[in-house]
Each structure stands twice: as C-alpha cells, then as structure tokens.
C-alpha positions, 0 to 999 in steps of 0.5 A: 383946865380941869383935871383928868382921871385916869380912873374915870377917863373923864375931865374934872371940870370941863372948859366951856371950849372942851364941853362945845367939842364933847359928843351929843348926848344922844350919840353912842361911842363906837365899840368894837369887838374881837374878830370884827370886819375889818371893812367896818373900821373906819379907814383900816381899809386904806391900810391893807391889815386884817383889824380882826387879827390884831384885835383877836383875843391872846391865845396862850402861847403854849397852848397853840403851837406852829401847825406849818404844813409842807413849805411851799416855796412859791408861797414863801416867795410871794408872803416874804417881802410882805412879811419883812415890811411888817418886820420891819416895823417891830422895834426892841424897845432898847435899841431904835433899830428894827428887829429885821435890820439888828440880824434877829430874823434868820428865816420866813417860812410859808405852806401852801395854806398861807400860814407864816413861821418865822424863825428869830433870836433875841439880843440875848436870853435875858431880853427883857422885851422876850414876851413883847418882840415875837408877840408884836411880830406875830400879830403883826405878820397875822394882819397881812391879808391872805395870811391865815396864821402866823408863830414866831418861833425864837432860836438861839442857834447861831447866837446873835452877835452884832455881824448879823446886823445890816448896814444900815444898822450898823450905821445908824448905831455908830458901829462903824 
C-alpha cells in the first residue's frame, strides 16, 4: 500500500486493486460551487436542507448584522421545532451533549420574512469553541428550507449555569 500526500492528495504508489477502482481518465470530478442548486446534488434532496446555504461563502460576522423585522408569532411557531432538530445537531466539542439540551439556547425568534434569530449563551466567556457554536448553528438553521436567513446572537444575561440543562442531559453527564 502506497503512501498518501496530503500535499498532492494522491497515493505514492498505487495497489493494482486501488488502480482498477480509480475514476476513467476521461471522466471529470464533480466540482461544486458556492449557491448551487440543491436539487443537482446527488442525494441532498432526500435531506430536506438548502445545500447552497451551507456552502454559501462566510460573510464576515461584523459586517452583516440581524435584520429581524417584526416577530411574527405564528411563523415562529411553525420554524421552532424545525429550528431546534437542527440545534440539536450542534455539539460544544468538549462536552458530548448538544447545544439545546446543555440550556445554551434561551430563545428562537422568526418575522414574517422567515428570517430566524436565536439568542444563545456560551459554557463560558472563555469558550474556546466561541467562533465555531454560533457558526455551525447559524448555517445549520439557514439550511431548513423556507428559511431566508438566520443570526445567532450569544447573550450572557442569565449566566449559564448547569440548572439550565435538560434532564437528559444532565443524566447523560452523571450530574445526578
């Protein structure tokens, strides 16, 4: 078995097994682009997300901020549970519980233009994993169709303090 480069992406020597499963040399890797149709990636469809939205290039935090209109309660009733399925795929990487279930979410809002706010807190202020939460929430929430944008915006008033976690969670950590 050859070597791999992580330089080159390729093998250094490649099995004759490993060389009958490469691609034809006439056939073309598939390359996507940022904002592509989520309907001409092979299978997203069967997931139910926006593809384009997750693959949408960064804009700097800064730069754009909540544009929330007027809070529309029955949009906001009709996006929440979707919203927190998504939520509840986003993991502090230090903790193996989900940002829902650890109490860090303490409110979804959505106007009449299907934009989501969430207002969330970190472990701490000195979460090293500050950057990545809201960013993954926040593209991840962008992704449920019908959705036309999404901030994530981290409060630190209440504190977070272990009483805000589920249950479950706290079952799941031993706090019991």
């Amino acid at each position: 078995m050859g070597l791999f480069s992580f330089l080159s992406g390729k093998n250094d020597e490649a099995t004759p097994a490993e060389e009958s499963q490469a691609a034809p040399a006439d056939q073309k890797p598939i390359e996507y682009e940022p904002g592509i149709d989520p309907a001409q990636l092979e299978g997203a469809a069967s997931y139910g997300l926006d593809v384009g939205a997750l693959t949408a290039p960064v804009a700097e935090p800064a730069a754009e901020q909540a544009a929330l209109g007027p809070v529309d309660p029955a949009v906001t009733a009709e996006l929440q549970p979707l919203v927190i399925e998504q939520l509840k795929t986003v993991y502090d990487p230090e903790i193996p519980v989900d940002i829902y279930e650890l109490g860090l979410v303490y409110d979804i809002l959505a106007d009449t233009d299907h934009h989501v706010l969430v207002k969330m807190t970190l472990t701490s202020p000195a979460c090293p994993s500050a950057q990545q939460i809201p960013s993954e929430a926040r593209y991840k929430i962008k992704a449920i169709p019908g959705v036309k944008n999404a901030w994530v915006d981290i409060v630190w008033d209440p504190p977070w303090s272990k009483d805000l976690m589920s249950e479950a969670a706290k079952l799941q950590l031993g706090f019991f």
